[in-house]
N, CA, C and O of each residue as an XYZ file, in Angstrom:
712
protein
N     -37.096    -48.233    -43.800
C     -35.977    -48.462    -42.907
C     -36.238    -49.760    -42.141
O     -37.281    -50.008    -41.537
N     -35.068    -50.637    -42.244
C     -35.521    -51.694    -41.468
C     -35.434    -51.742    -39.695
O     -35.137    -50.779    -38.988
N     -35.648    -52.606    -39.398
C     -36.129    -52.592    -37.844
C     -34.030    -52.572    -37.339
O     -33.556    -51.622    -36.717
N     -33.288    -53.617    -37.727
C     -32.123    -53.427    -37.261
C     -31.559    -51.888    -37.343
O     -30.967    -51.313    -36.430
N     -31.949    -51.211    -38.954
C     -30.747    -50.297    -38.861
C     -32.023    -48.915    -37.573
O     -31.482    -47.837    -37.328
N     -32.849    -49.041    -37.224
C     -33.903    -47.968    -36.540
C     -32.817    -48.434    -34.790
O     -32.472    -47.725    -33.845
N     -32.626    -49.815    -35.074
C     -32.128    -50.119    -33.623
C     -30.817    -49.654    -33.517
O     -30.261    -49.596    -32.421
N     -30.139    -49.237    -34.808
C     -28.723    -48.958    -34.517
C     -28.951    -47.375    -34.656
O     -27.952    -46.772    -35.047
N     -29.890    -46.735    -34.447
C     -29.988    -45.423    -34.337
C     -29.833    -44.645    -32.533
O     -30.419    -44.962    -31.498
N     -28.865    -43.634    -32.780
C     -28.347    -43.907    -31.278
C     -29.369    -43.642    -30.216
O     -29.343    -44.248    -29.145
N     -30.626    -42.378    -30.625
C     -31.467    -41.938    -30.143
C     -32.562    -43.644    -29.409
O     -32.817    -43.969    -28.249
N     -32.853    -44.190    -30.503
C     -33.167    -45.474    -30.119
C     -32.308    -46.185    -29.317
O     -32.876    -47.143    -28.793
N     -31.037    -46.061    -29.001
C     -30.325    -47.189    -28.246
C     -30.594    -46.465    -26.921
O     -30.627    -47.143    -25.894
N     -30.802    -45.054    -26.860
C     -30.852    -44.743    -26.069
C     -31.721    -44.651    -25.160
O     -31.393    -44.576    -23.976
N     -33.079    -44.639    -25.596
C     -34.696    -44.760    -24.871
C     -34.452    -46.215    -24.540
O     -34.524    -46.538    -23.354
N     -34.124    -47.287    -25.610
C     -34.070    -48.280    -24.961
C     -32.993    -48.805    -23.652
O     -33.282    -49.472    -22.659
N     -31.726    -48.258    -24.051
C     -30.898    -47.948    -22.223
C     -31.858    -47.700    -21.478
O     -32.121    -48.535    -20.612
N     -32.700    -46.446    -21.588
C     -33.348    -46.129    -20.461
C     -34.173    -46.543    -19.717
O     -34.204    -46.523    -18.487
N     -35.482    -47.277    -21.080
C     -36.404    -48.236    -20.649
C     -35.767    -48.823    -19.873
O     -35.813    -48.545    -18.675
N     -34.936    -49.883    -20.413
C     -34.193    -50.934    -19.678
C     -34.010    -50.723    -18.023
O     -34.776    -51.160    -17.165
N     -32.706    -49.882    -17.789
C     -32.564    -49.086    -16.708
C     -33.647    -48.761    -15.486
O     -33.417    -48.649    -14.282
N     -34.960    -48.642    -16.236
C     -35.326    -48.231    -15.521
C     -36.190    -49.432    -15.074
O     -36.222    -49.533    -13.848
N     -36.867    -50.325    -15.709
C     -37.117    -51.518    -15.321
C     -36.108    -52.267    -14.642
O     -36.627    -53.247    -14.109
N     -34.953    -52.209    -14.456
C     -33.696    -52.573    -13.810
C     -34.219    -52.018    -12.167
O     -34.373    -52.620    -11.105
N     -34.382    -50.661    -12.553
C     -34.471    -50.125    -10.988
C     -35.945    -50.534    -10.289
O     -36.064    -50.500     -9.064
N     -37.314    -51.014    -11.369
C     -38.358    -51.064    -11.136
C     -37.796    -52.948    -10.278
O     -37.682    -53.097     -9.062
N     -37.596    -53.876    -11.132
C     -36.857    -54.787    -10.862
C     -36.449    -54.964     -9.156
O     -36.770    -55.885     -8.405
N     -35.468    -53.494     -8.797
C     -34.619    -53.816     -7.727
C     -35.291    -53.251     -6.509
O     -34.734    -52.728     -5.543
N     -36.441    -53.419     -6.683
C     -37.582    -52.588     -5.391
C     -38.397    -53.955     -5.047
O     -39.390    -53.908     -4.321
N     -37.964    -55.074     -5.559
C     -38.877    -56.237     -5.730
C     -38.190    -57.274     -4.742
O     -37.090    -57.732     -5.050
N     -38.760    -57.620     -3.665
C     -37.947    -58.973     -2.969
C     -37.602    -59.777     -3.728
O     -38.226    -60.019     -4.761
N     -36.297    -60.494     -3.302
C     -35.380    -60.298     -2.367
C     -34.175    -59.663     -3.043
O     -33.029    -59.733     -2.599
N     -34.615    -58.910     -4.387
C     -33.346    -57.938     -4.489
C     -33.815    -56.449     -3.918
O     -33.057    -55.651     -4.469
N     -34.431    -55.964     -3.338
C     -34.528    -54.624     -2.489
C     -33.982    -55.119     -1.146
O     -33.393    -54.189     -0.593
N     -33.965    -56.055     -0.540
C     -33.468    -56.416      0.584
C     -31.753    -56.650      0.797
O     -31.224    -56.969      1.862
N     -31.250    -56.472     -0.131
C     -29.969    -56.871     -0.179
C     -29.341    -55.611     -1.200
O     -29.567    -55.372     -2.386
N     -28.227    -54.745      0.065
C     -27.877    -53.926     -0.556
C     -26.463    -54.404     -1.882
O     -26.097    -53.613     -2.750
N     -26.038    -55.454     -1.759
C     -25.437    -56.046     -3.201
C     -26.297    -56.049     -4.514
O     -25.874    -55.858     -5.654
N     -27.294    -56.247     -4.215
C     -28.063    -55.948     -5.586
C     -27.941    -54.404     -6.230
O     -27.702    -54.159     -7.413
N     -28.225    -53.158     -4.873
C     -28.453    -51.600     -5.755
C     -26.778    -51.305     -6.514
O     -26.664    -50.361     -7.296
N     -25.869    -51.973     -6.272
C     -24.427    -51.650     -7.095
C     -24.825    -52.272     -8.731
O     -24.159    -52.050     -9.742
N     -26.330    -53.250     -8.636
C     -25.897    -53.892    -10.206
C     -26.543    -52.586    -10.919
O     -25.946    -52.316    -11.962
N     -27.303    -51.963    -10.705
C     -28.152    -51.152    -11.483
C     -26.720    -50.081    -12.213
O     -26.813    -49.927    -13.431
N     -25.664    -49.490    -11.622
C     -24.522    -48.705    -12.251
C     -23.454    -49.541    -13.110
O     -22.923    -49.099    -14.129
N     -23.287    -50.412    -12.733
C     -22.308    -51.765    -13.119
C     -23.298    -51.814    -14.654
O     -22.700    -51.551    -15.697
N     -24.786    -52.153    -14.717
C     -25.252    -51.945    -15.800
C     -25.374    -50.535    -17.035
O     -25.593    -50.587    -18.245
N     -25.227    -49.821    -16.491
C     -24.898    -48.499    -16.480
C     -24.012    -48.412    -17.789
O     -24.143    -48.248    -19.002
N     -22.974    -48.628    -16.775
C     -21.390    -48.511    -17.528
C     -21.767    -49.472    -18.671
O     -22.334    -49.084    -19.692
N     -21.446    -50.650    -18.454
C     -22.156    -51.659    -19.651
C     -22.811    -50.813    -20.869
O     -22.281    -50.295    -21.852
N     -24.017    -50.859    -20.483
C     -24.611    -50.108    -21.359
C     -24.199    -48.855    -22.465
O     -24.497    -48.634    -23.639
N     -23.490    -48.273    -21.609
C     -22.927    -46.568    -21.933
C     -22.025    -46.994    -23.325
O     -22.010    -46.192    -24.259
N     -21.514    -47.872    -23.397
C     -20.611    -48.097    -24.026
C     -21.715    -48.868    -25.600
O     -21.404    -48.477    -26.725
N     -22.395    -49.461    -25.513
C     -23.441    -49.947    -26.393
C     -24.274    -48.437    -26.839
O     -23.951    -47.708    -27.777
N     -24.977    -48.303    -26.250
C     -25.435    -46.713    -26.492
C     -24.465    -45.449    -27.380
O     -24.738    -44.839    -28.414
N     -23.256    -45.385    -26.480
C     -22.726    -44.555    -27.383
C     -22.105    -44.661    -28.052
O     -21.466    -43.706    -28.494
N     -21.923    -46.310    -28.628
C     -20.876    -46.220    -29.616
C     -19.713    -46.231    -29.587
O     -19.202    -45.216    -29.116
N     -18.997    -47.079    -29.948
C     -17.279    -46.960    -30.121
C     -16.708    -45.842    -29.308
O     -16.673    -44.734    -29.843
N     -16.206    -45.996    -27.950
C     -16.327    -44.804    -27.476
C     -14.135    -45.468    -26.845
O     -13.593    -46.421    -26.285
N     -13.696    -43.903    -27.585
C     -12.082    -44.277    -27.188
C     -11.058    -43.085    -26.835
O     -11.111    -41.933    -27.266
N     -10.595    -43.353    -26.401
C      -9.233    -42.538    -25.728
C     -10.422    -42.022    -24.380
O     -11.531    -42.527    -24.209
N      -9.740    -40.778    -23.458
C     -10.400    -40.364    -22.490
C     -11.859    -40.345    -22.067
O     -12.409    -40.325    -20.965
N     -12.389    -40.361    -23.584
C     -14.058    -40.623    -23.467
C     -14.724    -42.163    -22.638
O     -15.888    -42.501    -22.423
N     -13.750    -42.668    -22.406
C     -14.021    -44.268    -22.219
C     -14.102    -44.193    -20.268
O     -14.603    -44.966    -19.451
N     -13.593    -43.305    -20.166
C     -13.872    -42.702    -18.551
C     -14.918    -41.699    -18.663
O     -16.099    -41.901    -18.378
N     -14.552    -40.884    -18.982
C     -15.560    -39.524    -18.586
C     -17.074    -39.956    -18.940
O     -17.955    -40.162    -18.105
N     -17.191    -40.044    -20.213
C     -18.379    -40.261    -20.334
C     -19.818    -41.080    -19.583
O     -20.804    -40.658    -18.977
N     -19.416    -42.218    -19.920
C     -20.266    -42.946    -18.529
C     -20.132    -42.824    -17.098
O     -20.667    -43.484    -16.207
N     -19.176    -41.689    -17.029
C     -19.352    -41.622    -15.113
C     -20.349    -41.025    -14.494
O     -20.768    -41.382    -13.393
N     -20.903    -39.849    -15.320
C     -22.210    -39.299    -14.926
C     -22.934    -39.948    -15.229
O     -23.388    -39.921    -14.085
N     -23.734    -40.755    -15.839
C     -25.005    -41.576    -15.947
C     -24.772    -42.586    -14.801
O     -25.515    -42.714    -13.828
N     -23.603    -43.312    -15.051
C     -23.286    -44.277    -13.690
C     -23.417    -43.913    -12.368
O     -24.058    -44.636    -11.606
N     -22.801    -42.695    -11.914
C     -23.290    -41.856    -10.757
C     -24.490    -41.889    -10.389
O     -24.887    -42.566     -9.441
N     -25.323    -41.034    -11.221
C     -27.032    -40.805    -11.034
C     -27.436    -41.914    -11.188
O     -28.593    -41.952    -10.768
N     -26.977    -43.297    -11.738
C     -27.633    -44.370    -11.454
C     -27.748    -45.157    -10.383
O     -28.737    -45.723     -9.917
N     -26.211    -45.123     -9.911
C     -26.010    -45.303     -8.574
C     -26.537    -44.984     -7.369
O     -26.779    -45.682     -6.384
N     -26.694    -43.713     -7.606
C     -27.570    -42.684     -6.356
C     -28.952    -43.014     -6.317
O     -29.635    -42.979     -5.294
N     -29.257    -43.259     -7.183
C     -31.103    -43.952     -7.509
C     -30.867    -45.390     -6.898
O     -31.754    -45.682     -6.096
N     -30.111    -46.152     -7.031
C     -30.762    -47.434     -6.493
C     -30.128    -47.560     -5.111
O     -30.427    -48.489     -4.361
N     -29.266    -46.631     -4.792
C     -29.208    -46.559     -3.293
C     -30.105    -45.717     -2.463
O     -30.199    -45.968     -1.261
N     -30.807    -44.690     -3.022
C     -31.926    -44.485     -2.643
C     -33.083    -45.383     -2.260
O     -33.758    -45.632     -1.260
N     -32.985    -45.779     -3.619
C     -34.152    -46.538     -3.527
C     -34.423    -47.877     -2.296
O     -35.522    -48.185     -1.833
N     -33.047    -48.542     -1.947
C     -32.589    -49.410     -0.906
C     -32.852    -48.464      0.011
O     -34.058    -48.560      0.238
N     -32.384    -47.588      0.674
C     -32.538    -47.369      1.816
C     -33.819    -46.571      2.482
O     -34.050    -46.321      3.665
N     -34.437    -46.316      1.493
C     -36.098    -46.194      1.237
C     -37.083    -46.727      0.986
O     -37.951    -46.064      0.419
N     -37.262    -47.732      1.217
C     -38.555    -48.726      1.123
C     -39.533    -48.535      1.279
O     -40.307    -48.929      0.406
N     -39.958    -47.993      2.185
C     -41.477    -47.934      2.636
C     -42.198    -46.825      2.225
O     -43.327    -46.562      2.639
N     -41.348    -45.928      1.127
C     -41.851    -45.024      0.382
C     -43.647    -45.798      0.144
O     -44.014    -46.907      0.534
N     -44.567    -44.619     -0.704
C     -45.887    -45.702     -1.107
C     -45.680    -45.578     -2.358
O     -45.044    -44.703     -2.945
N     -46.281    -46.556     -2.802
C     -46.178    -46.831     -4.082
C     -46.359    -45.972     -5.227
O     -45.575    -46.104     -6.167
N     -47.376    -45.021     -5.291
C     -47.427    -43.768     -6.245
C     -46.030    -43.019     -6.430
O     -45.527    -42.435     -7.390
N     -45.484    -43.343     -4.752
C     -44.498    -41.692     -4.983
C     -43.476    -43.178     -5.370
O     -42.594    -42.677     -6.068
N     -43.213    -44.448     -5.288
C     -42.182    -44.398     -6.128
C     -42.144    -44.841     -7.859
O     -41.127    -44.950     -8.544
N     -43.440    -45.031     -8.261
C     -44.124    -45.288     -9.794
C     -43.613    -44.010    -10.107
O     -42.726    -44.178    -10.944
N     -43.740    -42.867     -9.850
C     -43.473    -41.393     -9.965
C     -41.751    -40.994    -10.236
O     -41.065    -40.196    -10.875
N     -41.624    -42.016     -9.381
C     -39.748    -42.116     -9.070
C     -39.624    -42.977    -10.636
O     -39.581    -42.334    -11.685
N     -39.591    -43.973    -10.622
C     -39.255    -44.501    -11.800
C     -39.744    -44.159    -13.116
O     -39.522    -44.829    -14.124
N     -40.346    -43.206    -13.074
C     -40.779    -42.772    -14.291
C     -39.982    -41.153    -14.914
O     -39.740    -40.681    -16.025
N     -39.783    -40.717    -13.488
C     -38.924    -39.816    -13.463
C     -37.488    -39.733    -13.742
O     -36.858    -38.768    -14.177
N     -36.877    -41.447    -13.270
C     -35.171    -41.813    -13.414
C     -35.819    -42.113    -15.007
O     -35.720    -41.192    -15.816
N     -36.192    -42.845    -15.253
C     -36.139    -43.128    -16.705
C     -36.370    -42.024    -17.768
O     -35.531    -41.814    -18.645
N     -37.431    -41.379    -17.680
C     -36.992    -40.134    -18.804
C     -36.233    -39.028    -18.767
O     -36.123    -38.221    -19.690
N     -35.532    -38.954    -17.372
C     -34.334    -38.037    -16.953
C     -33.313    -38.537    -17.127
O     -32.338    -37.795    -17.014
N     -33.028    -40.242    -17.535
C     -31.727    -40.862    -17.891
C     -31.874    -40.427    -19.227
O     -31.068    -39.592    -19.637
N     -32.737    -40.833    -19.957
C     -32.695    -40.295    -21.652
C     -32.561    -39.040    -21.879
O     -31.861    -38.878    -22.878
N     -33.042    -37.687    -21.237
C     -32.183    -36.702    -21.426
C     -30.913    -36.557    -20.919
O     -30.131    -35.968    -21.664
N     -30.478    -36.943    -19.824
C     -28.827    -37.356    -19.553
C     -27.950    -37.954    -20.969
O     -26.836    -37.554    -21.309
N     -28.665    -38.873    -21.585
C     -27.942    -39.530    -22.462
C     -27.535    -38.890    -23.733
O     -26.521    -39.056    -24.411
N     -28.873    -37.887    -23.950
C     -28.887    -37.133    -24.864
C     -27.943    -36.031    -24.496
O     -27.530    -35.401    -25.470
N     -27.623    -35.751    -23.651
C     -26.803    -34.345    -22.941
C     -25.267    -34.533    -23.299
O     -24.413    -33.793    -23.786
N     -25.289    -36.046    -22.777
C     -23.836    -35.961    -22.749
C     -23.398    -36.818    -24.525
O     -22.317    -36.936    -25.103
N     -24.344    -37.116    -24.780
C     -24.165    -37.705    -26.483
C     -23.766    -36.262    -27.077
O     -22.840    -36.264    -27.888
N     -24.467    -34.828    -26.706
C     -23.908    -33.805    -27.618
C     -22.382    -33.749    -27.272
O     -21.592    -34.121    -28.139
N     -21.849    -33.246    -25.892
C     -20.585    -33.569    -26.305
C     -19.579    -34.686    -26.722
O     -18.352    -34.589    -26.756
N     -20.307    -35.701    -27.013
C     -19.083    -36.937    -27.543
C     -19.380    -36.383    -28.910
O     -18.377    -36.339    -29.622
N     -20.476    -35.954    -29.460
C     -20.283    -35.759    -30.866
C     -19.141    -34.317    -31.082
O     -18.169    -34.283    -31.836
N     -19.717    -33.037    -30.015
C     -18.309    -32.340    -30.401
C     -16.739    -32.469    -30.247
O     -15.786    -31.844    -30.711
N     -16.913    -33.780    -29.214
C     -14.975    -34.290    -29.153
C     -15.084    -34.869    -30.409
O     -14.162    -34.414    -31.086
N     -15.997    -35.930    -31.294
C     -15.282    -36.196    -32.137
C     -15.589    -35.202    -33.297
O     -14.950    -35.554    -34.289
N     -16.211    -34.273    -33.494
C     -16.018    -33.136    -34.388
C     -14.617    -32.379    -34.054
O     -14.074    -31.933    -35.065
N     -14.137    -32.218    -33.205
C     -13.268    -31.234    -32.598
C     -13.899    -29.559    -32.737
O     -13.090    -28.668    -32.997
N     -14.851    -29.340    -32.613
C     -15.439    -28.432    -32.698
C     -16.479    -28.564    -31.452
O     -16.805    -29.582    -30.843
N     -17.039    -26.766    -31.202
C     -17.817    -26.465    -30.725
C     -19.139    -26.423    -31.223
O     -19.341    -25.386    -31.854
N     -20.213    -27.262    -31.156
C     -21.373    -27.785    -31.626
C     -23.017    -26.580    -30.713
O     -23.093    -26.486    -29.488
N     -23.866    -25.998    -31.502
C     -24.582    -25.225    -30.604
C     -25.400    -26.004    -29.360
O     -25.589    -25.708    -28.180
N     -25.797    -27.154    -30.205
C     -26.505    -27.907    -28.723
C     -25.221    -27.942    -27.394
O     -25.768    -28.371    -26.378
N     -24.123    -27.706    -27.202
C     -23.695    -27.946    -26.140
C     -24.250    -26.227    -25.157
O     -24.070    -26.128    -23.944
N     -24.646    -25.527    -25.676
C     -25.354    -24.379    -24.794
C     -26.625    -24.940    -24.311
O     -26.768    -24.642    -23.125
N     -27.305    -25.426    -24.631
C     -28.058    -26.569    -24.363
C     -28.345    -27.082    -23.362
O     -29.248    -26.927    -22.540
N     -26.829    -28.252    -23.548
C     -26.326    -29.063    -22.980
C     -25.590    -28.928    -21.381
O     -26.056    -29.338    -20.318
N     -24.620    -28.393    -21.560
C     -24.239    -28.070    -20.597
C     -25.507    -27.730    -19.100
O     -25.452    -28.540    -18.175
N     -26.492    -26.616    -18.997
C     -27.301    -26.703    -17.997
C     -27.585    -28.202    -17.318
O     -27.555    -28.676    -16.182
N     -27.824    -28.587    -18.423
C     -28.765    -30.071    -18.213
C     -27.463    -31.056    -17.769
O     -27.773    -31.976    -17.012
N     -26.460    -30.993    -18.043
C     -25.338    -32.040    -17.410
C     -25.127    -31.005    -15.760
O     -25.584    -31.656    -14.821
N     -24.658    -29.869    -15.394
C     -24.898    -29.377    -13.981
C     -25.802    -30.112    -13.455
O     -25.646    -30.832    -12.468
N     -27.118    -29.921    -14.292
C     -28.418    -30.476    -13.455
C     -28.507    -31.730    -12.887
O     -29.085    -31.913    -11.816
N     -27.855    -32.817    -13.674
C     -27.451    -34.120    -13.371
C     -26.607    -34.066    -12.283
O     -26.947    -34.519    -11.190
N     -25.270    -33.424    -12.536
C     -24.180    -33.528    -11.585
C     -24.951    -33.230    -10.082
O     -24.822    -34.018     -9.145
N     -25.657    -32.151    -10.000
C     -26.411    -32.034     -8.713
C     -26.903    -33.085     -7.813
O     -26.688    -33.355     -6.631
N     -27.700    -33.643     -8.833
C     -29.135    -34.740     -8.734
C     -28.127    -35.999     -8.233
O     -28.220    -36.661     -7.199
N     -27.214    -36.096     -9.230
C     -26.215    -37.378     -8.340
C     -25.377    -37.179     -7.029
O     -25.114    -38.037     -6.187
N     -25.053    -35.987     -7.042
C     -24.547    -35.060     -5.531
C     -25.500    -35.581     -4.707
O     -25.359    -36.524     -3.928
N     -26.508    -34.908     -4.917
C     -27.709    -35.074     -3.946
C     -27.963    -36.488     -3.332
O     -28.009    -36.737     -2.127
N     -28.100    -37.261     -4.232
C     -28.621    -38.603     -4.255
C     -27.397    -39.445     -3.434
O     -27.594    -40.221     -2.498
N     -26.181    -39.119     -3.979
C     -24.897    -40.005     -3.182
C     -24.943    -39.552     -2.181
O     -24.936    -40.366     -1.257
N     -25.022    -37.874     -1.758
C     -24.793    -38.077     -0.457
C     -25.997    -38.125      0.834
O     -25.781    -38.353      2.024
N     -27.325    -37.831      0.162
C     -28.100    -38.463      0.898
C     -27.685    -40.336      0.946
O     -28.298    -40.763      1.924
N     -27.090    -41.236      0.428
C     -26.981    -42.648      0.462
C     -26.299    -42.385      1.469
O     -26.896    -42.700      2.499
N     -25.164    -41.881      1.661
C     -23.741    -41.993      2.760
C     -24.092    -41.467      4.127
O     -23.558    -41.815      5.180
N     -25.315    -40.352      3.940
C     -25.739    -40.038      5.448
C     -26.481    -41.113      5.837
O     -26.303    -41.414      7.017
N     -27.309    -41.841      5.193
C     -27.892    -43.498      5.555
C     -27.118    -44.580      6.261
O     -27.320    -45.345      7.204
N     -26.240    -44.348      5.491
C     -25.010    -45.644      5.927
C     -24.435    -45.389      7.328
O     -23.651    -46.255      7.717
N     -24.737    -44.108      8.362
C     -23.935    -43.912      9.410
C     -23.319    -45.085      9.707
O     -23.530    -46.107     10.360
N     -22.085    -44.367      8.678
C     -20.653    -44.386      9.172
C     -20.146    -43.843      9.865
O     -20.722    -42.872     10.356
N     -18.221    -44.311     10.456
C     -17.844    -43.112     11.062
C     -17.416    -42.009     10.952
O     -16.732    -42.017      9.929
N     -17.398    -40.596     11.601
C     -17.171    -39.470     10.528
C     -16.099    -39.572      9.283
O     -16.268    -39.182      8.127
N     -14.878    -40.248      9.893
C     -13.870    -40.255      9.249
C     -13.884    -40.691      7.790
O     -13.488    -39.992      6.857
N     -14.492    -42.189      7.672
C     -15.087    -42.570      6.713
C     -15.754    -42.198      5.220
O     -15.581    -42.431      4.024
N     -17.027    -41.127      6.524
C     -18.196    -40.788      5.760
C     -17.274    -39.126      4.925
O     -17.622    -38.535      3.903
N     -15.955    -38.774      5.953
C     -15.725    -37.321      5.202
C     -14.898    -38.338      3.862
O     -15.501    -38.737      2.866
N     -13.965    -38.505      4.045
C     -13.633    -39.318      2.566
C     -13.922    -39.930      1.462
O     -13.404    -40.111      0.361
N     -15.217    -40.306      2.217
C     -16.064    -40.841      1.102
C     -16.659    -39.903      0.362
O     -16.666    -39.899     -0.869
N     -17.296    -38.887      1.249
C     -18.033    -37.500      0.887
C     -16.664    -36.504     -0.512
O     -16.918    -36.087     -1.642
N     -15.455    -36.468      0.198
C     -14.596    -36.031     -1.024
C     -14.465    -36.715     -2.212
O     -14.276    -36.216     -3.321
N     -14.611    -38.272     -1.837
C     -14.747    -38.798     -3.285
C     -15.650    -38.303     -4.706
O     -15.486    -37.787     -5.812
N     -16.973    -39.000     -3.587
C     -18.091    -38.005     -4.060
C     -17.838    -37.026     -4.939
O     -18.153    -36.869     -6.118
N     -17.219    -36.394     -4.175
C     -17.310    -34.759     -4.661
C     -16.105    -34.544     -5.739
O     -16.349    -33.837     -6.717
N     -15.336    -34.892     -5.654
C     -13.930    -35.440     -6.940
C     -14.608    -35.807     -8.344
O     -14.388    -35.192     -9.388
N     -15.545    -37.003     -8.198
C     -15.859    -37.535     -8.946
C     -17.045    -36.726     -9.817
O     -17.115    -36.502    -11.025
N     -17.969    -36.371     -8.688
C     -18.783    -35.080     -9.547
C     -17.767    -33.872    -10.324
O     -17.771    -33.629    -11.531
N     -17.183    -33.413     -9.607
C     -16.600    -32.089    -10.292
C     -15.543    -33.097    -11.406
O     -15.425    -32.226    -12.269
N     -15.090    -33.755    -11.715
C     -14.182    -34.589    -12.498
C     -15.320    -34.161    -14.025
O     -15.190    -33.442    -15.015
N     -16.352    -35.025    -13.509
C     -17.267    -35.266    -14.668
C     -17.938    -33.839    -15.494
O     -18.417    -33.696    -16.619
N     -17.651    -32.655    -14.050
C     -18.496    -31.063    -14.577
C     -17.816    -30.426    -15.537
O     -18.170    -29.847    -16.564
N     -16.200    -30.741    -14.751
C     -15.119    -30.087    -15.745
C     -14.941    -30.506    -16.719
O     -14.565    -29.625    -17.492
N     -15.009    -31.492    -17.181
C     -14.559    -32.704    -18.415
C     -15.716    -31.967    -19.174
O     -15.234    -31.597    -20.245
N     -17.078    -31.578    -19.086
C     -18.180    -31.070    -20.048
C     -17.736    -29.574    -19.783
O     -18.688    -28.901    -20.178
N     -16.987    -28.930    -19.420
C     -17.563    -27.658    -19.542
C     -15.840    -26.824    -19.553
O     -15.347    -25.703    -19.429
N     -15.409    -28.322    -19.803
C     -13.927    -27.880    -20.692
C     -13.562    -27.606    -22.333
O     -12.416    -27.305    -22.669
């Protein structure tokens, strides 16, 4: 097998998203992009990018749903990671080692259901699957709205933003577990 067609294997596009990603986030802990919260938006912006390389020709409704959960939990990681700095260094080597092989099972999670939309069938890995996309949806819950209690804002703000949040998670729960 040659080296191109191993790279067009999705499992491979996908460790390498992640690698990537996660050197992205290793990257954004590094002056003077940890100092500037315009930088933690590139790490999801890459995200999306990516999602679309990774999974492949991806069309009709799938072209939303799909990358919103990885984009989320990516999001929530590098706004963490901004408004946490002075973490020590073990616990965040620990962190990035953790976003990165928890993005590749994300990828893998939600790759089973793009393969059963385009089967139109119910596929067994989505019993699987499904736990492990909740588990995400949480982890990005968690992560966004620990970012937004950082940002003290004003309540008003922070509740709207907080429903977004929360729209956007349950958007992405229902879409898998429809």
């Amino acid at each position: 097998m040659t080296i191109l067609k191993k790279i067009l294997q999705k499992r491979v596009r996908f460790l390498l998203v992640s690698l990537g990603l996660g050197a992205a986030l290793v990257a954004l802990s590094i002056p003077p992009y940890g100092q500037s919260l315009g930088w933690a938006f590139l790490l999801p912006l890459l995200t999306w990018i990516l999602s679309f390389w990774s999974f492949g020709g991806l069309g009709g409704i799938e072209v939303l749903t799909l990358p919103l959960l990885p984009t989320l939990v990516s999001l929530g990681a590098s706004l963490n990671q901004y408004f946490f700095p002075n973490l020590s260094l073990p616990f965040k080597v620990i962190f990035w080692i953790a976003f990165t092989a928890s993005f590749y099972i994300l990828l893998l999670a939600v790759n089973v259901f793009l393969v059963g939309r385009q089967r139109r069938e119910r596929i067994p890995l989505e019993k699987a699957a499904r736990p492990a996309v909740f588990l995400f949806a949480f982890v990005a819950s968690f992560l966004l709205l620990t970012a937004l209690y950082k940002f003290s804002w004003n309540p008003y703000l922070t509740t709207f933003l907080v429903f977004w949040v929360g729209f956007f998670i349950s958007l992405t729960v229902f879409w898998f577990y429809s």
